[in-house]
N, C-alpha and C positions, 0 to 999 in steps of 0.2 A: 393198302387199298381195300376197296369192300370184299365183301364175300358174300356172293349170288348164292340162295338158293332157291328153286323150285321143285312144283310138286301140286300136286289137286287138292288143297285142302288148307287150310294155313298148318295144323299138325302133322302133315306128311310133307317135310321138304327136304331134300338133298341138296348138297353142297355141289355146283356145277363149276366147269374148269373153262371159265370165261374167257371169250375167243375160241376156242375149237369147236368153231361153226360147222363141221362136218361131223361131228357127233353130236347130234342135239338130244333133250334129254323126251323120252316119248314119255307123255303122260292120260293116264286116263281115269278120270274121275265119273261121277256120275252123269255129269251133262256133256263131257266132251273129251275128247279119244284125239292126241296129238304131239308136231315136234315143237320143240322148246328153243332157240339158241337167244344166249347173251354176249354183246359183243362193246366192250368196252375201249375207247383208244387211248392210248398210253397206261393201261393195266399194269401193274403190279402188285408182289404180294412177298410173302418172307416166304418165301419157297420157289426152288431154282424150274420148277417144270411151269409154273404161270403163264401163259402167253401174252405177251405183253400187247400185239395188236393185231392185226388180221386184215388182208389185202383187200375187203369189203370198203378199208376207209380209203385206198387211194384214187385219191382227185375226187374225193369227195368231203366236203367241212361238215364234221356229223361229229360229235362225243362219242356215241354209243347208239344200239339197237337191239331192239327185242323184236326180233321175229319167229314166226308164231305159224304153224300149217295143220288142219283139221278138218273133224269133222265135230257137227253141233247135234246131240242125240234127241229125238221126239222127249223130252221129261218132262214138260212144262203143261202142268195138268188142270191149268187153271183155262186152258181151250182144249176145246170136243177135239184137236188134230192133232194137240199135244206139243205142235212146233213151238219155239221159240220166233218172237216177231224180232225185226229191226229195232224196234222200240222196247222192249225188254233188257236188252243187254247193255251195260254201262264198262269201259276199262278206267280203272279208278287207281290212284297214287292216295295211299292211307297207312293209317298206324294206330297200333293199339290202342293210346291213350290220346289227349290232349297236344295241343303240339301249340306255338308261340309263332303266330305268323309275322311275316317278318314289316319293319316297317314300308308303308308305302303299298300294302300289299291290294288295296285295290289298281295299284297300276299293273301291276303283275296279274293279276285276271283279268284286265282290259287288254294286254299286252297276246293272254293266253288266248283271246277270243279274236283275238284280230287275227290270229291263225289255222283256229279252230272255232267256228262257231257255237256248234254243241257244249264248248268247255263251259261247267259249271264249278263253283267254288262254294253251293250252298252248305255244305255240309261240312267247313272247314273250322268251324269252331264246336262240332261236338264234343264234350267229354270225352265218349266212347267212340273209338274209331272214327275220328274226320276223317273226311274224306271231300278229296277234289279230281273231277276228271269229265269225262266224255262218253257221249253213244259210241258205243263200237265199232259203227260205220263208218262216223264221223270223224275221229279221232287220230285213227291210223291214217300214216302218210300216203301206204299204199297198199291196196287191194285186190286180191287176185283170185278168180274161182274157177273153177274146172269139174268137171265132171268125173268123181272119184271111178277107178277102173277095178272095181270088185273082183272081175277074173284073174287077176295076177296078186291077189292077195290072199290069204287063208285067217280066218278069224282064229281068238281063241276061246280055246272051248269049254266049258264050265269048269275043270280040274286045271286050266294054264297050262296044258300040254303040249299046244300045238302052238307054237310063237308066227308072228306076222312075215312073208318070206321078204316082205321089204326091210326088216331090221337088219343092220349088220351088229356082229358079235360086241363091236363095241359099247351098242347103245344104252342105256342105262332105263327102264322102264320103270315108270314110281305111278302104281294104279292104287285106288279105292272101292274099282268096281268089277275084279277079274272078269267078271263074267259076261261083258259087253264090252269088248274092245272093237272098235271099227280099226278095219285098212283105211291108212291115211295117204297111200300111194309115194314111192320114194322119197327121200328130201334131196333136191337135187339144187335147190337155192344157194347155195353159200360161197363165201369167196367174193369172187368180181363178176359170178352169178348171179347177177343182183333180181330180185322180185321186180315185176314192171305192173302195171296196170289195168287189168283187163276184167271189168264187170258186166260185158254182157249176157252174161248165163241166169243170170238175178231179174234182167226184167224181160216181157212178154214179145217184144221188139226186139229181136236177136243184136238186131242192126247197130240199137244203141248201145254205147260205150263213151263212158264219161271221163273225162280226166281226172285228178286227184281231187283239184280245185274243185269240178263240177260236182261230183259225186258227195261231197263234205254238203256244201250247200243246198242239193238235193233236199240230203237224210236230214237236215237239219229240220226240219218240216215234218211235225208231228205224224199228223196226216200221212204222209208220204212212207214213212219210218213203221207204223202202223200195216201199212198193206204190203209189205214184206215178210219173210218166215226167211228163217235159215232152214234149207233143205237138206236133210240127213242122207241124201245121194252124194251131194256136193262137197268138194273139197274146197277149205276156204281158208288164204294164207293172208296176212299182213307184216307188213313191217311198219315200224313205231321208232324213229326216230330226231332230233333234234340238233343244233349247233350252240342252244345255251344256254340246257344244263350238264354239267359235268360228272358223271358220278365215280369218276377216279380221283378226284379232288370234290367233292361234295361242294362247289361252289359253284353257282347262277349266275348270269347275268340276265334280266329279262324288264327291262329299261332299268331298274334299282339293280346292282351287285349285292347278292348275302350268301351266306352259308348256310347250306341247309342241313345243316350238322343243327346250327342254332335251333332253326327253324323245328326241325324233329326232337329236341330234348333227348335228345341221344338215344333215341328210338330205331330200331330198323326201320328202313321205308321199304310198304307191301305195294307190290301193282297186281292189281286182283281185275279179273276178268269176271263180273259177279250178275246177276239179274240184279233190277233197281231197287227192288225190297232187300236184297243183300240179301239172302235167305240162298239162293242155290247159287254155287260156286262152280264157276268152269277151271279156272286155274291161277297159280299166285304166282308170281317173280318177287322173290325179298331182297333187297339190300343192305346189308348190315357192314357201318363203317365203324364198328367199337375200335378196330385196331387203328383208326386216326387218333383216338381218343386217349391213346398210351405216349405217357411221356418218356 
């Protein structure tokens, strides 16, 4: 089965132990300070500690999930406030090189849009790094923010001295940027504690609270997506899940059946959390299936 890694950068990635949802992996890069879990159903791997699946999926039809809880840092120095808008942020499925789309494949982004409005595919026949995905408002299934609680957490401090009191021992921290770590507030998501939906902290009418549906359709409006920021007080979680793609058997159904073993030329596939110039990176999730690829 593949092999998850993540990390802030695409050269800083750790090998994570998929399904063990209650150890996520905290990462902090330059634009963003958070936890990590990947959760795959029917996991395996040649080695006996794998978890093969996690009580996340029952009575739920889902493959897999990347759920994701943060904070977004002021870096973005192309506005006098430094925020990151709504419409800056893209979550993108891409790979190094070239990649051989599969046939049929504009049903497959009419298929992808008819779920996600945002989903673009322009960028799916580059040479270098195609890439297909979504605003990151948009994209994720669901969306949750809250107001980060600063007094129960302890930053750390220029030298990595003084670790976050919300870590536990087990957590594995993969940073780029020691010296700006935000409290992300416990991770208390996992399991059959599942994320639910709650975006009213984001607009000026407390009152409003949009559902998945509403909220996608929203953001999808340039305009709209523009007079937003992500608030560096805010804690902001998603989960990003499906029922047809597989990545424990690397094979789609999304009106056509293909493999997307084919499809990536035996490339890992990155999911990068990236600004739309691709220029500043929040964080990556890779999947790499080479061990399908052994006879």
């Amino acid at each position: 089965m593949p092999i998850v890694r993540i990390g802030p950068t695409f050269s800083s990635l750790q090998q994570y132990n998929v399904n063990d949802d209650q150890n996520p992996i905290l990462v902090n890069s330059k634009n963003f300070t958070g936890y990590i879990t990947v959760r795959l159903q029917n996991h395996h791997y040649k080695n006996e500690n794998v978890i093969e699946t996690n009580s996340y999926f029952e009575n739920h039809r889902r493959f897999f999930s990347f759920q994701f809880q943060g904070r977004f840092k002021p870096t973005n120095f192309d506005r006098s406030d430094h925020l990151w808008t709504f419409d800056d942020l893209l979550f993108c499925a891409e790979t190094e090189k070239s990649i051989s789309p599969p046939m049929g494949a504009s049903l497959v982004v009419k298929f992808a849009r008819y779920i996600d409005p945002g989903f673009t595919a322009d960028g799916m026949f580059l040479e270098k790094r195609p890439w297909a995905g979504s605003w990151l408002v948009c994209g994720m299934n669901v969306m949750k923010v809250w107001k980060a609680d600063d007094n129960n957490n302890t930053y750390y401090d220029e030298k990595m001295d003084i670790f976050a009191k919300n870590l536990l021992p087990k957590f594995t921290t993969i940073s780029c940027d020691p010296s700006s770590l935000l409290p992300v507030d416990p991770w208390v998501y996992h399991g059959q504690n599942h994320l639910s939906e709650d975006t009213s902290l984001i607009f000026s009418d407390k009152k409003v609270n949009f559902n998945s549906k509403k909220r996608r359709t929203l953001f999808f409006n340039p305009i709209v997506r523009q007079s937003h920021a992500f608030d560096p007080s805010l804690v902001y979680a998603f989960d990003f899940f499906n029922n047809f793609t597989n990545f424990s058997t690397m094979n789609a159904d999304m009106f056509i059946k293909f493999s997307m073993a084919n499809v990536l030329k035996n490339q890992p596939l990155r999911f990068v959390c990236r600004d739309k110039k691709g220029d500043s990176i929040f964080f990556v999730i890779e999947i790499d299936y080479s061990d399908l690829l052994e006879k």
